[in-house]
C-alpha positions in Angstrom: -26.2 33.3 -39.4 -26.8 33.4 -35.8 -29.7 31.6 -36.0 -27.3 28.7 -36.6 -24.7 29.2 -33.1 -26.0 27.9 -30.0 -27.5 30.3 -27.7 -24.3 30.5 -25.8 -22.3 31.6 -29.1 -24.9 34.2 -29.7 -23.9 35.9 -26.6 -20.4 35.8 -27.0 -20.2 36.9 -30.9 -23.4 39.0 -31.2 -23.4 40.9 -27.9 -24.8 43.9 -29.3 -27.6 42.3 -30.8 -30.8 42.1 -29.3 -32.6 38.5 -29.7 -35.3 36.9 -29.2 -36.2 35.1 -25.8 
């Protein structure tokens, strides 16, 4: 699912979730 957001949404709705650079 987040793969999907733009990297900005991932931030704001997956905070706590570490991603890849």
């Amino acid at each position: 699912m987040p793969a999907l957001l733009d990297d900005g949404a991932r931030v704001l709705l997956f905070p706590a979730i570490p991603l890849p650079a």
